[in-house]
C-alpha positions as CSV (number, residue, x, y, z in Angstrom):
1,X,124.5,132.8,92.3
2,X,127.3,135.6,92.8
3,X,129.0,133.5,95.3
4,X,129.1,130.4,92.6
5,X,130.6,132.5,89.7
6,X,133.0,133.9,92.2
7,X,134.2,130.6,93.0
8,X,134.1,128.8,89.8
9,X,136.6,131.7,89.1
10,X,138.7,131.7,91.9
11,X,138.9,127.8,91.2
12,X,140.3,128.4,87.9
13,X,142.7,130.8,89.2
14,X,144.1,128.6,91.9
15,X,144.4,125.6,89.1
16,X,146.5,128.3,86.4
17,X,148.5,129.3,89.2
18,X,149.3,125.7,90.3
19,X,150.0,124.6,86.6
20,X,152.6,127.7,86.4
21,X,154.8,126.7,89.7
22,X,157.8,125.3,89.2
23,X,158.1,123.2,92.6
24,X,161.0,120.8,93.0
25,X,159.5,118.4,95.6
26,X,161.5,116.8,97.9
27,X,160.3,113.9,100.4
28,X,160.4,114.5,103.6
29,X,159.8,112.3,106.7
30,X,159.0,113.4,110.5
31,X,162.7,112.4,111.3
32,X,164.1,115.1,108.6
33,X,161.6,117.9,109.5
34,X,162.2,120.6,111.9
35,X,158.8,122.4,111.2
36,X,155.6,121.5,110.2
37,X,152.7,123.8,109.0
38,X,149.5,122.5,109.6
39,X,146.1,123.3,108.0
40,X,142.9,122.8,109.5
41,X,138.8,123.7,109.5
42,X,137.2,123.9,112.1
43,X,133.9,123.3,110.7
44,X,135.5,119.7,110.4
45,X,133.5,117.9,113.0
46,X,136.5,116.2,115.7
47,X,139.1,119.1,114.1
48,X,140.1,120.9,117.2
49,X,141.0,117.3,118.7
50,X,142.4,115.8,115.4
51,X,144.6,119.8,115.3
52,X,145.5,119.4,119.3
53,X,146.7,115.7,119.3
54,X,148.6,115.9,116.3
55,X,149.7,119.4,117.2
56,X,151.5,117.6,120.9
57,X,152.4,115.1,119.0
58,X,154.8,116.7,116.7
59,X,156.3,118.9,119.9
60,X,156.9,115.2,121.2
61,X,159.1,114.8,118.3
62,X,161.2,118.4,118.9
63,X,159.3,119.3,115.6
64,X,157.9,122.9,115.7
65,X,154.1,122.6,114.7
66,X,152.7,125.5,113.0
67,X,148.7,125.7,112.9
68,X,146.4,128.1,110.9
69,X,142.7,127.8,110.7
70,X,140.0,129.5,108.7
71,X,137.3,130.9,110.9
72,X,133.9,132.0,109.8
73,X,133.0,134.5,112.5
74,X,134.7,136.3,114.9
75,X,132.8,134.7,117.7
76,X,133.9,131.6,116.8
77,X,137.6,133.3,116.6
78,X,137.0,134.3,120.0
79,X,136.1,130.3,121.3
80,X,138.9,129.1,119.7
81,X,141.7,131.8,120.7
82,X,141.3,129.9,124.1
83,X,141.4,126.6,123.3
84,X,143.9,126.0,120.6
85,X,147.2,126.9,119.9
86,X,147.0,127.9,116.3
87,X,146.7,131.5,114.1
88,X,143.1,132.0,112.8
89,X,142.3,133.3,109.4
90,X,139.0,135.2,109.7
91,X,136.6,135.1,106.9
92,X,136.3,138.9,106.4
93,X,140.5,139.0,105.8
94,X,140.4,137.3,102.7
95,X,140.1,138.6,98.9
96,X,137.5,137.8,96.9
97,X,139.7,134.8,95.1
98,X,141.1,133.3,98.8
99,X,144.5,135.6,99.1
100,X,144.8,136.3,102.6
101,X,145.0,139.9,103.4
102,X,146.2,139.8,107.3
103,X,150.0,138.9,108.2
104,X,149.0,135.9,109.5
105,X,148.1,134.4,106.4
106,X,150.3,135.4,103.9
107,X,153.3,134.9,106.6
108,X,152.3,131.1,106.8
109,X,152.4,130.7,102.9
110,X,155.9,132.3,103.2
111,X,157.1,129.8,105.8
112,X,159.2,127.4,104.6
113,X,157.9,123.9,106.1
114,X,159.0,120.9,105.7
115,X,155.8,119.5,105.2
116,X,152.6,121.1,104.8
117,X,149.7,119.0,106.4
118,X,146.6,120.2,105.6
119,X,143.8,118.3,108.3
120,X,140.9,120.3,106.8
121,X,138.1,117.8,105.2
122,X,135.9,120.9,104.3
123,X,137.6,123.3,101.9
124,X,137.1,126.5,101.5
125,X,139.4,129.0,98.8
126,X,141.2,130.5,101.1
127,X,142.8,126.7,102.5
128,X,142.9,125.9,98.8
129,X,145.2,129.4,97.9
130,X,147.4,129.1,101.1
131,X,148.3,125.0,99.7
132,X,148.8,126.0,96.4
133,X,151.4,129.3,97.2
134,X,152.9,127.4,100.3
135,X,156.5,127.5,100.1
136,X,156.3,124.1,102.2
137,X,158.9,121.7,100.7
138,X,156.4,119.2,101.0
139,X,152.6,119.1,100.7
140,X,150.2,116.2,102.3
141,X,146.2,116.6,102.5
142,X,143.0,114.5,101.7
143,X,142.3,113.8,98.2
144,X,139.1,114.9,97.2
145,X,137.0,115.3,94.1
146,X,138.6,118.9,93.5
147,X,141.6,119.3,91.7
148,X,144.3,117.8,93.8
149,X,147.4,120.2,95.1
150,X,149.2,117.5,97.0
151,X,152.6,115.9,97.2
152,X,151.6,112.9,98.8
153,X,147.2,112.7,99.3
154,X,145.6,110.4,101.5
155,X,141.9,109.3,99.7
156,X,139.7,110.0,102.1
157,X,136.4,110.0,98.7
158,X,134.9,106.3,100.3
159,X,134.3,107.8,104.1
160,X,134.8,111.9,104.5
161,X,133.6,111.5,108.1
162,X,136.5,109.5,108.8
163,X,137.2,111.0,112.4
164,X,133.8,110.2,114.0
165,X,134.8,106.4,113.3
166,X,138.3,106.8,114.2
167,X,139.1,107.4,117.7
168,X,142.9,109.2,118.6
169,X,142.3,107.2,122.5
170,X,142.1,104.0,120.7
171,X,145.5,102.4,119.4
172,X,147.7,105.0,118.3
173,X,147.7,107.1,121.6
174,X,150.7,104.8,123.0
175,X,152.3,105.7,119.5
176,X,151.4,108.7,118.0
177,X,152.7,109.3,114.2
């Protein structure tokens, strides 16, 4: 019940906040971009793949990929250190309405991407506070029932277990983005 009121709060303080800024977007495509931030979840099931591939991907490109994940636990921070290349958000640094408290977390919303893609189908306030204060020039994410903080969203509402159909091996390995 507490948990409920605290996020039908922190909610409403992410949607005044995002009503308030006064962002000038500008388009941006992976040929203009010199670094991208990316978002991701890794309760998402296939997220540590989807993060990794897109992740080598970009460095493909000469584009600097920056990841950040929220993490639950710290054992799970501990899995993940050693298999990813990304900055972890743990659960117990973040405020009661998502603001991260750690470096790590409020230095990524002060990093000035290019684009912002946020790869995380499950969200939680704390992904949902770091999109809205991003000073990323450009925001992408999946569209969802929630109030939307994108630039550019992909609708994702008809299948949000779109990665256990979709397989990175199959077609788009030869091209990646």
């Amino acid at each position: 019940m507490f948990k409920k009121i605290i996020k039908y709060y922190a909610d409403r303080r992410l949607l005044a906040s995002f009503k308030a800024l006064q962002r000038h977007v500008k388009i941006k495509t992976l040929k203009d971009s010199k670094n991208i931030g990316i978002l991701w979840n890794p309760v998402d099931e296939g997220s540590i793949e989807t993060y990794e591939y897109l992740r080598k991907a970009l460095q493909t490109k000469a584009i600097k990929p920056t990841g950040l994940a929220f993490v639950g636990s710290g054992r799970e921070l501990e899995t993940l250190k050693t298999i990813t290349h990304s900055g972890f958000l743990l659960k117990k640094n973040i405020r009661w309405f998502g603001r991260p408290k750690n470096s790590s977390g409020i230095q990524f919303i002060q990093e000035p991407f290019d684009i912002l893609i946020d790869i995380s189908a499950f969200k939680t306030i704390a992904l949902r506070y770091i999109v809205v204060h991003s000073c990323a020039t450009f925001k992408v994410g999946w569209e969802g029932s929630e109030p939307n903080y994108y630039d550019l969203n992909i609708d994702i509402t008809e299948k949000p277990q779109w990665r256990k159909k979709f397989s990175w091996s199959r077609g788009c390995a030869d091209n990646p983005l």
